[in-house]
N, C-alpha and C positions, 0 to 999 in steps of 0.2 A: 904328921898332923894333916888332915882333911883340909881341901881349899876351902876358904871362906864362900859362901856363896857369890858373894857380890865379883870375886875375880872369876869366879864359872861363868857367871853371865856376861862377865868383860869378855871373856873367851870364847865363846859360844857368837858374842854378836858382831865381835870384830875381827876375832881368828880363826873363822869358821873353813875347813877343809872338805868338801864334799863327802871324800870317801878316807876319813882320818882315823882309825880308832881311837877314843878316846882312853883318860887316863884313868887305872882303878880308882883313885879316889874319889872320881865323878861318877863311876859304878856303884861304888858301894853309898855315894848319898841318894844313888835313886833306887836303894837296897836291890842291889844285882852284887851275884858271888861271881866273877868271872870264870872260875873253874865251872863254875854250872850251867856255864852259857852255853844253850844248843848249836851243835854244828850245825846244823840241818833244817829250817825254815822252810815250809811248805807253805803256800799261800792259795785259796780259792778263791777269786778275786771277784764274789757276787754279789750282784746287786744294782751293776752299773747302768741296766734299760731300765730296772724299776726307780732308779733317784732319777735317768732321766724325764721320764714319765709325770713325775709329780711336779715337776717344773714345768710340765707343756714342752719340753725339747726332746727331740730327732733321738731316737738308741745311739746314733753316730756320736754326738753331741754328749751321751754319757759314756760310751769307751772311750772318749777322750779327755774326760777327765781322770774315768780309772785309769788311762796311761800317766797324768801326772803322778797318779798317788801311787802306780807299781814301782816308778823314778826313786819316787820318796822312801818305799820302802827298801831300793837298795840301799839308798845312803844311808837308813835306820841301822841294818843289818849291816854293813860295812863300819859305822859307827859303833857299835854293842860290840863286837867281834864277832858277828857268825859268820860261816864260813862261805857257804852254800843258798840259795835262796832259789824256789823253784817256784812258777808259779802253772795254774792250769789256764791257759789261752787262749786255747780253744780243743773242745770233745769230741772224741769221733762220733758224736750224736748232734754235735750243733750246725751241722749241715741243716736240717731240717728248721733251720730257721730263715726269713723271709730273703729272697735271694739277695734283695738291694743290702740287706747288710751284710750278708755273706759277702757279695762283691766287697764294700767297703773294708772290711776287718783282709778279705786276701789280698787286697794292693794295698790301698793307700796304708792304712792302718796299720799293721804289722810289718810292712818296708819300712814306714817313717818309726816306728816304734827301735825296729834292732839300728837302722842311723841313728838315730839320738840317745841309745843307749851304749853304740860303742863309743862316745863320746866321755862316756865314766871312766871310760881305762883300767875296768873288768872284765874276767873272761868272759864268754857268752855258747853257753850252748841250747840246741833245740832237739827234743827226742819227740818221738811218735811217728808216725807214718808221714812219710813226706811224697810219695808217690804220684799222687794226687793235688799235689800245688801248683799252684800256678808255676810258671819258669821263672818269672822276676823275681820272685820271695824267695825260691830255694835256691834263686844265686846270689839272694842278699844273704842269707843263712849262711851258704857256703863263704861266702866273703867273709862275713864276720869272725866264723869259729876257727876260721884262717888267721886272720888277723888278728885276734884276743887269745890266741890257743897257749902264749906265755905267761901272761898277764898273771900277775899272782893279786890277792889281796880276794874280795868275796867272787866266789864264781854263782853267773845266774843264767838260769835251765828254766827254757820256754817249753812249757809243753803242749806243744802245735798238731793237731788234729793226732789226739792223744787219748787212750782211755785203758785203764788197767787190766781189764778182761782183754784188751788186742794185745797188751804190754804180753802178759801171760802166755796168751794164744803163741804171738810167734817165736817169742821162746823155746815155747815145746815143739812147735815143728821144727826147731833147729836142731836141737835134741834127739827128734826121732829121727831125723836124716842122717845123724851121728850114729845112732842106735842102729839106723838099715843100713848104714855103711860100714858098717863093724871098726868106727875108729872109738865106739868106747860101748859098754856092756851093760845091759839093765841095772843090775844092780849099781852100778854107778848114780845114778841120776838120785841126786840130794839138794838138800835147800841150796848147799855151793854152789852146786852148778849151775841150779836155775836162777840162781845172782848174777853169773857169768853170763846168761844170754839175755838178762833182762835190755829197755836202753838204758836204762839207769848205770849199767857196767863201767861206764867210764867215768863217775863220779869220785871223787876221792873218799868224801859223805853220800853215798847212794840212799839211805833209808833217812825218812826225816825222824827227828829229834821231836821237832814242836808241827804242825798242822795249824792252821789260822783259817778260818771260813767265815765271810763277813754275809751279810743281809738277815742274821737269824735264825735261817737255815740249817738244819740240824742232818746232816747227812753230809757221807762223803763224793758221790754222785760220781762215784766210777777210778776215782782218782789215785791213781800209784797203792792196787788194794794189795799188793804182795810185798811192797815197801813199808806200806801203814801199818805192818802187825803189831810194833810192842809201841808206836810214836801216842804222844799226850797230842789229845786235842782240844783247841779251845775256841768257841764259837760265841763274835761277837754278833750285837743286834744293831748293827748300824748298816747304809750300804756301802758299799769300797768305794767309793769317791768321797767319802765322808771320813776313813781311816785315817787317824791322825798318828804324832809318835807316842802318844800318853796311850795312845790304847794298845800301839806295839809294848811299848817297857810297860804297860799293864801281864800283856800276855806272855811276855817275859820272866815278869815276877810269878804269874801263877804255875808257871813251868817250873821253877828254881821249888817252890814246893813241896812239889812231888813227889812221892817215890816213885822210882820205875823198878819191876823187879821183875820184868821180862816171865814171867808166868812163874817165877820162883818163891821165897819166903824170907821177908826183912822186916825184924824188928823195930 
């Protein structure tokens, strides 16, 4: 028999676990089929200079709230069961944004973001180019993916000056160096293999399930375009520091609708 409401809410406000999965009968009264539940959550997390903006406060002032609500949405997703939760961080295009918050988002911001995130007691990885980072940050990276590399329960993948046309690019040049070195033969080179050099290769779930892109925005703007082929996506009109969990288990539920038929044919 289904809990009664009033003991879910007994449990929800006094036996609350950050990172708990909850039980199917709390699934199915917020009509979730847990079979249906995507491994693979991809998150665009935009909007967070324009909510600042509207307030009169600093762009700093709004990634720092989108970083509560990235927080939130691991424990959403570690709550629901997905497995995976990826979000896009920063673009190999957002250099070109004003340096004073470049600087902010490579030190302060994304140092203090992966500390207080390995505090969840999830794994944590970051893919993209990291060549180009400052030294503190890609030795907080390296710290972490160290340190959380056992951790079971939702894994979350920062994608840190990252964009899917580079994803692609350096792929193939791993490929053709395989291909000039004669360790493997044209005809070899298949969507497999270019899974295999993607950075996404070491994901247990590398292609997302579900895509999420907040501010209204109808576009995927560079983001994992060789991973996104068959994934639903669902675009809300709010800005991500405004994402709450009723709009996550919304876009949850419109997922569980779906057919996916990967370019085939279902009744």
């Amino acid at each position: 028999m289904p809990l009664s409401n009033s003991i879910l809410m007994f449990r929800r406000q006094f036996c609350k676990l950050p990172f708990g999965v909850i039980s199917k009968e709390e699934l199915l009264i917020e009509g979730l089929q847990p079979e249906l539940m995507p491994k693979h959550v991809a998150i665009i997390p935009d909007g967070n200079r324009r909510w600042a903006k509207e307030r009169g406060l600093s762009p700093e002032k709004g990634h720092e709230a989108g970083k509560k609500v990235l927080g939130d949405l691991c424990r959403y997703c570690s709550k629901w069961g997905v497995k995976v939760l990826s979000a896009y961080a920063f673009s190999t295009e957002n250099w070109s944004r004003p340096k004073a918050e470049v600087t902010f988002l490579m030190t302060s911001y994304f140092e203090g973001l992966i500390h207080d995130f390995m505090r969840y007691g999830m794994k944590m990885s970051v893919i993209g180019d990291k060549s180009n980072l400052p030294n503190s940050l890609k030795e907080a990276i390296n710290h972490a993916e160290e340190t959380t590399k056992d951790n079971t329960g939702l894994h979350f993948v920062a994608a840190l000056n990252y964009g899917g046309r580079y994803d692609i690019i350096q792929a193939t040049k791993k490929i053709a160096a395989k291909v000039k070195d004669g360790v493997i033969q044209l005809e070899d080179i298949n969507d497999k293999l270019i899974d295999t050099e993607l950075e996404t290769k070491y994901l247990e779930y590398p292609n997302p399930d579900l895509l999420i892109r907040t501010s209204g925005e109808l576009r995927i703007s560079n983001y994992m375009l060789w991973q996104l082929a068959y994934s639903e996506f669902c675009f809300v009109d709010k800005f991500f520091p405004e994402l709450d969990e009723a709009d996550f288990v919304a876009a949850l539920r419109s997922f569980q609708r779906r057919q996916r038929r990967y370019g085939g044919h279902k009744i």
